[in-house]
DOVEX-738744 format. One record per residue (C-alpha): chain; x, y, z. Coordinates in steps of 0.05 Angstrom, whole numbers, padded with zeros to 5 digits. Last residue first. Example, Ala and Ser with C-alpha at 12.3 -4.5 7.8 and 13.67 -1.06 7.14 Angstrom:
% residues 2
{pt A, {00273, -00021, 00143}}
{pt A, {00246, -00090, 00156}}
//
This chain:
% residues 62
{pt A, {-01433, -01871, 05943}}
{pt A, {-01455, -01830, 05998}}
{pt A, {-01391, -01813, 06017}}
{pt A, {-01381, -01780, 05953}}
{pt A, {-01439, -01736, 05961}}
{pt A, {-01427, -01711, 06030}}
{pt A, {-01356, -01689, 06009}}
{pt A, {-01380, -01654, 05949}}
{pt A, {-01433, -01623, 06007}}
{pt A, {-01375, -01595, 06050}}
{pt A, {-01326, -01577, 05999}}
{pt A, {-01387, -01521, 05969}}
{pt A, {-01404, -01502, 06040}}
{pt A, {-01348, -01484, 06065}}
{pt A, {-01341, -01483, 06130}}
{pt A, {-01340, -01418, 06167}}
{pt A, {-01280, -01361, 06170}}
{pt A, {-01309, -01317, 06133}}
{pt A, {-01332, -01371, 06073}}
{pt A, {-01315, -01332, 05994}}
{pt A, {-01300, -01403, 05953}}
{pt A, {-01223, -01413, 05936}}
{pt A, {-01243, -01479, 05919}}
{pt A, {-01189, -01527, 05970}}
{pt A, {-01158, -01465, 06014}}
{pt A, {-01234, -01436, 06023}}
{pt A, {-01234, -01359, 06034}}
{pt A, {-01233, -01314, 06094}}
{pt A, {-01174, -01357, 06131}}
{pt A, {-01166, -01329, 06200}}
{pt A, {-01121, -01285, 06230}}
{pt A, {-01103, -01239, 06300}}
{pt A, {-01052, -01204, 06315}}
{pt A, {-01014, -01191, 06247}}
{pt A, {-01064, -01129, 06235}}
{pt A, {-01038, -01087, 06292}}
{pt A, {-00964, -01110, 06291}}
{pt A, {-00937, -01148, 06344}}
{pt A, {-00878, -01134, 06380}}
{pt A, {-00915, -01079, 06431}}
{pt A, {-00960, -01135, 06444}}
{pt A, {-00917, -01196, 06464}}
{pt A, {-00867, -01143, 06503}}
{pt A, {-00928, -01123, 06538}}
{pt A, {-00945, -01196, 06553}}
{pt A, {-00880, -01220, 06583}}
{pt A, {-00883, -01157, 06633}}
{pt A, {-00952, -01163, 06657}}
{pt A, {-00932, -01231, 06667}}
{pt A, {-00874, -01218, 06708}}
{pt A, {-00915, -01162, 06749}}
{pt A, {-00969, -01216, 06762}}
{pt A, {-00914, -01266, 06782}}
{pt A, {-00879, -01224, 06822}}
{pt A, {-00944, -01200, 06860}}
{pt A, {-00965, -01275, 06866}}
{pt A, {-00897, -01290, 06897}}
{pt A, {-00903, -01229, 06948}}
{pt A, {-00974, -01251, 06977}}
{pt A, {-00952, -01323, 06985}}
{pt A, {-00892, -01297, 07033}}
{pt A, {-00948, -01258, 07071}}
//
C-alpha cells in the first residue's frame, strides 16, 4: 500500500513540474528546428542538405 502512495506523489509531482513547463512556454517557442542550411543558407526542412552533402563527397574523393 506504501508503494501505491509514492507512485501517486510522484505522478501528481510530475504532473505538477510539467504544467508549470508548459504554461511557461510560448506556443511557437516549443518546439524548433533549423528550416534552412547554417553553412549555404540552402531551403532543407529540417533534412540534410543536399548541396554541403555532395561538396563534401567531392572533396573526399580527392
Amino acid at each position: 500500500m506504501v508503494i501505491v502512495w509514492i507512485g501517486i506523489g510522484i505522478g501528481v509531482l510530475l504532473a505538477i513540474i510539467l504544467i508549470k513547463k508548459i504554461s511557461r512556454t510560448s506556443k511557437n517557442a516549443s518546439f524548433k528546428f533549423g528550416v534552412y542550411c547554417k553553412k549555404c543558407g540552402y531551403k532543407t526542412n529540417g533534412l540534410k542538405c543536399p548541396r554541403c552533402e555532395s561538396a563534401s563527397n567531392r572533396q573526399s574523393w580527392k
